[in-house]
TIVO-2410 file (N, C-alpha, C; in nm, 3 decimals):
# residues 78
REC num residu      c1      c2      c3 atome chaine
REC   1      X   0.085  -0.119   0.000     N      A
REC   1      X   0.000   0.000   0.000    CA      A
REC   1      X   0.088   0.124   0.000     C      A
REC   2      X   0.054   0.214  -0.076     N      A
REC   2      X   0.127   0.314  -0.076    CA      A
REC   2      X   0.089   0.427   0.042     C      A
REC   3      X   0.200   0.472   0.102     N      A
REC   3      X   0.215   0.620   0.212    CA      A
REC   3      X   0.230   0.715   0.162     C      A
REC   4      X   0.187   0.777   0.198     N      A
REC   4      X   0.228   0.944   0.194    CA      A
REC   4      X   0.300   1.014   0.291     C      A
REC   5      X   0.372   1.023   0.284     N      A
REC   5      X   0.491   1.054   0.388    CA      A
REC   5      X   0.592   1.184   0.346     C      A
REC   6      X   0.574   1.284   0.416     N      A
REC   6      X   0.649   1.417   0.351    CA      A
REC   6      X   0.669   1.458   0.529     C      A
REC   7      X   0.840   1.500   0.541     N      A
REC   7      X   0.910   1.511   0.664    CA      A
REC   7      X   0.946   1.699   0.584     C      A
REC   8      X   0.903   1.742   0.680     N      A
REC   8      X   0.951   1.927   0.692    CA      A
REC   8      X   1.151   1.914   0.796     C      A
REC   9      X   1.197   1.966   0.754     N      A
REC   9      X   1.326   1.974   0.816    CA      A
REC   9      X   1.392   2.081   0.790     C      A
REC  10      X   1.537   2.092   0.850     N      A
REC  10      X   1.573   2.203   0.780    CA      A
REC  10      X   1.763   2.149   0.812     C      A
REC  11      X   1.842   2.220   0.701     N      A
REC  11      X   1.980   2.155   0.754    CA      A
REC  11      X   2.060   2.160   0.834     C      A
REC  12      X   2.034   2.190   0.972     N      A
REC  12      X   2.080   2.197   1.088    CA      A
REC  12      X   2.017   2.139   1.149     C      A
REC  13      X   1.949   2.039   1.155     N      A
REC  13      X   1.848   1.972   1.262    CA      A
REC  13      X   1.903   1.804   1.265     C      A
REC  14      X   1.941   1.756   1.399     N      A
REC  14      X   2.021   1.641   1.397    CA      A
REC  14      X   1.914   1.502   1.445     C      A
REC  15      X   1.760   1.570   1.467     N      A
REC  15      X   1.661   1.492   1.455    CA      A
REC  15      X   1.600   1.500   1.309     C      A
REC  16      X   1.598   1.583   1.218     N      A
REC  16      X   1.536   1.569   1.117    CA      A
REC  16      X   1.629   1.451   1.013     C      A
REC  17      X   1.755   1.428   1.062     N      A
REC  17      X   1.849   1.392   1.003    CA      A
REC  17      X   1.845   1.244   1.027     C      A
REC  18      X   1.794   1.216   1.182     N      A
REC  18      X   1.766   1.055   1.260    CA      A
REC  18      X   1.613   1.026   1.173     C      A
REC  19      X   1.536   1.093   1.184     N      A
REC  19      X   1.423   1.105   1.131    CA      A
REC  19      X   1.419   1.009   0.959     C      A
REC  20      X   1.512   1.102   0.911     N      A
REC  20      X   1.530   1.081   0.753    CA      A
REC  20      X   1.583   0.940   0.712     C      A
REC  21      X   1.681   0.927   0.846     N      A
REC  21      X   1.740   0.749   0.798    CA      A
REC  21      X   1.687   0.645   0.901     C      A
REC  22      X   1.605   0.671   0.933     N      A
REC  22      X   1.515   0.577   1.023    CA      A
REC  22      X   1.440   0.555   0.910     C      A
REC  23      X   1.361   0.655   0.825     N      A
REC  23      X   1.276   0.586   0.704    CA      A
REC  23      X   1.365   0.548   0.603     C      A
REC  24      X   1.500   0.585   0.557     N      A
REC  24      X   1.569   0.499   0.451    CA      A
REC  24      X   1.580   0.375   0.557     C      A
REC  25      X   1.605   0.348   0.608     N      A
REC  25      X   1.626   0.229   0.676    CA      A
REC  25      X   1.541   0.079   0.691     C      A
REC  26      X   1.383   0.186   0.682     N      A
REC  26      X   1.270   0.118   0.687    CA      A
REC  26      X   1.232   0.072   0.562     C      A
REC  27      X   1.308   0.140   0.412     N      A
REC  27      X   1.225   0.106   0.308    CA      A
REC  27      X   1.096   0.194   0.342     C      A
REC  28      X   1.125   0.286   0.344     N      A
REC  28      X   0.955   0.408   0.409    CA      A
REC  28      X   0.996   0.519   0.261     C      A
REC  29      X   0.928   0.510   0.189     N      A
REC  29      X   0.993   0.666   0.042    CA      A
REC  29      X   0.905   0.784   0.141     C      A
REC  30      X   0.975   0.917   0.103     N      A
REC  30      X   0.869   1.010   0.144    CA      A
REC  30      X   0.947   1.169   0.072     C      A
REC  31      X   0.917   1.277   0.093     N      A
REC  31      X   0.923   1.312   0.019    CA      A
REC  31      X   0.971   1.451   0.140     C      A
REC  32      X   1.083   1.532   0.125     N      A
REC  32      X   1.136   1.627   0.199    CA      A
REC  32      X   1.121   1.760   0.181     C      A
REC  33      X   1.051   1.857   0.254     N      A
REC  33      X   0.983   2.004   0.286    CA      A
REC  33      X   1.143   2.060   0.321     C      A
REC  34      X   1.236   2.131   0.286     N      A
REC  34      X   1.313   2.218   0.356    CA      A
REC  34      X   1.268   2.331   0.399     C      A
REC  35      X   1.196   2.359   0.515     N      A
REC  35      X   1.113   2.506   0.571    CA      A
REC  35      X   1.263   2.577   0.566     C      A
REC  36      X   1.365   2.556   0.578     N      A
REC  36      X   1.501   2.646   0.584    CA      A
REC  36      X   1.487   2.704   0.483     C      A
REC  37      X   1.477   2.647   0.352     N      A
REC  37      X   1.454   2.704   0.227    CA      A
REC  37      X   1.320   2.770   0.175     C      A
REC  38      X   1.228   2.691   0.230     N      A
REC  38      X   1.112   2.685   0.160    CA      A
REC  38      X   1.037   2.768   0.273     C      A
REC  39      X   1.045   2.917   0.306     N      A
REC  39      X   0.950   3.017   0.348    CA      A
REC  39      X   0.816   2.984   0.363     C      A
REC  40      X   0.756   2.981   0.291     N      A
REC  40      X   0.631   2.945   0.229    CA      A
REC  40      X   0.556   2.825   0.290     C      A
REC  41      X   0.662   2.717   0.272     N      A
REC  41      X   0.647   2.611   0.349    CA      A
REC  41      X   0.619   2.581   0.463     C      A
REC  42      X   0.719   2.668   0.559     N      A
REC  42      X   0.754   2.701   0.714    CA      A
REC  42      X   0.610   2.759   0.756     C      A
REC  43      X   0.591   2.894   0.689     N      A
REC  43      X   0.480   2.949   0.725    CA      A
REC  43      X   0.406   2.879   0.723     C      A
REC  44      X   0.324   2.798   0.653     N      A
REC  44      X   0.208   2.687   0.684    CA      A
REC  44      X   0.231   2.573   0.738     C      A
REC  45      X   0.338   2.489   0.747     N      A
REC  45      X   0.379   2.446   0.831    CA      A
REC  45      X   0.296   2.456   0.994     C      A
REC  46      X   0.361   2.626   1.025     N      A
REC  46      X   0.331   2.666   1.139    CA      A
REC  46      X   0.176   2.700   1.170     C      A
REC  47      X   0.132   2.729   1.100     N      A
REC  47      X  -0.012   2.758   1.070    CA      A
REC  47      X  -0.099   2.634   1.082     C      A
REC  48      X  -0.034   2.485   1.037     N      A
REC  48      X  -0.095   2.412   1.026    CA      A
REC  48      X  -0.118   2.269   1.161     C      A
REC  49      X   0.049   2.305   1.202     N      A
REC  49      X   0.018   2.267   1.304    CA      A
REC  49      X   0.016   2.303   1.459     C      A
REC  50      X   0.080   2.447   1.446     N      A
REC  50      X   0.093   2.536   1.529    CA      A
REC  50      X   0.229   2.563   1.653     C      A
REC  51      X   0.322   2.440   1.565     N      A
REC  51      X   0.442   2.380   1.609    CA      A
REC  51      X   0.532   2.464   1.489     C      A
REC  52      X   0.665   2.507   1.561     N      A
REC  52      X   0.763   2.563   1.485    CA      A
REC  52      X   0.926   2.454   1.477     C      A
REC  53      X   0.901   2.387   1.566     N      A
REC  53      X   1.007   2.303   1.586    CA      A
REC  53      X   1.006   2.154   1.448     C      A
REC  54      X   1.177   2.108   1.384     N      A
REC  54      X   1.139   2.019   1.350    CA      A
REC  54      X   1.248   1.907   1.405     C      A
REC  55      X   1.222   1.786   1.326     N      A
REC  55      X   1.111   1.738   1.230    CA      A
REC  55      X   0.990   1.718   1.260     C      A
REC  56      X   0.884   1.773   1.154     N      A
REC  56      X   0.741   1.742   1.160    CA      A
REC  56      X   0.740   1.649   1.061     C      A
REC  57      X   0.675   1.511   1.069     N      A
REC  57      X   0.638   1.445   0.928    CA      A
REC  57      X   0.526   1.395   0.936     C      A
REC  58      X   0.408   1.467   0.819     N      A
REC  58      X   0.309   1.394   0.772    CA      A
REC  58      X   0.294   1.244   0.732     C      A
REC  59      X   0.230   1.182   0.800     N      A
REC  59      X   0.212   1.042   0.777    CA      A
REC  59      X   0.059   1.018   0.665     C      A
REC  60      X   0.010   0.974   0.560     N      A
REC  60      X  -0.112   0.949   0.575    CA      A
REC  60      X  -0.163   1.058   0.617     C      A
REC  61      X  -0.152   1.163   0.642     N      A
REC  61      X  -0.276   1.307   0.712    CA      A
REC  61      X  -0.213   1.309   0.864     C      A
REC  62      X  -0.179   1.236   0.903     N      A
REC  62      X  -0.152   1.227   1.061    CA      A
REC  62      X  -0.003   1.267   1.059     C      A
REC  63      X   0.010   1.398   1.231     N      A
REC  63      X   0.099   1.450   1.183    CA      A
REC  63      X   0.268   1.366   1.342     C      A
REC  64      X   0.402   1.383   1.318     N      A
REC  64      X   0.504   1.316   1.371    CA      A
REC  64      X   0.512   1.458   1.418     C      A
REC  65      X   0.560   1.504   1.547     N      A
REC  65      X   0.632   1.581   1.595    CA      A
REC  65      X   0.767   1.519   1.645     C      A
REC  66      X   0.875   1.592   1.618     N      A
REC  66      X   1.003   1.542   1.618    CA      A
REC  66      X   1.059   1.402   1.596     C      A
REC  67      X   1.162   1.301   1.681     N      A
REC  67      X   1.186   1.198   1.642    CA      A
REC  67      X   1.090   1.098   1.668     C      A
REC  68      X   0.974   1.019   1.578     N      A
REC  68      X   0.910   0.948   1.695    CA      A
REC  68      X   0.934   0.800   1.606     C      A
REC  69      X   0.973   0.668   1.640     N      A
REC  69      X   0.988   0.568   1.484    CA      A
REC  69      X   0.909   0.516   1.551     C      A
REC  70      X   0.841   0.483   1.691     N      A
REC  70      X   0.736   0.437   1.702    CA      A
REC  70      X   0.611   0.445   1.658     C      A
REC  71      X   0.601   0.570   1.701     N      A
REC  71      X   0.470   0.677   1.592    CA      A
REC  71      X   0.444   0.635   1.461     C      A
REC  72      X   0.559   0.672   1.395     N      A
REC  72      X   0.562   0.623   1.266    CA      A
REC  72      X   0.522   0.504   1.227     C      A
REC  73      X   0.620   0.429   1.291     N      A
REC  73      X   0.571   0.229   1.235    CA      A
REC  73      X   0.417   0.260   1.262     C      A
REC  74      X   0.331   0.287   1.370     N      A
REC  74      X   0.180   0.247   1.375    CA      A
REC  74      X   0.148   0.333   1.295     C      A
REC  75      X   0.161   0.439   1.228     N      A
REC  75      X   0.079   0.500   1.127    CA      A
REC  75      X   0.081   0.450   0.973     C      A
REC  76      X   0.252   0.381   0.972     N      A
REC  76      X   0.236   0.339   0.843    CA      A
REC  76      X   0.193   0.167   0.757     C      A
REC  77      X   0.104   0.239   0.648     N      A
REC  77      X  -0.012   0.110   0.630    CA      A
REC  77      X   0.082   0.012   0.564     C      A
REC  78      X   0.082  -0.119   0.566     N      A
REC  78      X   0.137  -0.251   0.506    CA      A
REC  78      X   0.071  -0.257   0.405     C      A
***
């Protein structure tokens, strides 16, 4: 079954970084937000979940605040 999985980060963040190879690790694809870069991004981001800190990663609609691989494994569908 396919995920939808998109992680917001930015390149100084040494959880967005655990974050990122916890899903290469898993065989998890997803797809990377740089709010460092991506203004635009950040701003709704923040708007959306009302959290400024990352990593945030959308699972499926459901959202990861910082490192969680527990979180993750139960959100993502087999």
């Amino acid at each position: 079954m396919n995920n939808e999985v998109t992680v917001y980060s930015t390149n100084t963040c040494p959880y967005c970084d655990m974050m990122k190879s916890f899903l290469n690790q898993n065989n998890i694809s997803f797809t990377e937000v740089n709010v460092q870069i991506d203004q635009v991004a950040a701003q709704k981001l923040v708007e959306t979940t009302g959290q400024m800190g990352v990593p945030q990663t959308n699972i499926n609609g459901q959202w990861v605040l910082g490192f969680d691989p527990d979180r993750v494994l139960a959100l993502i569908k087999a």
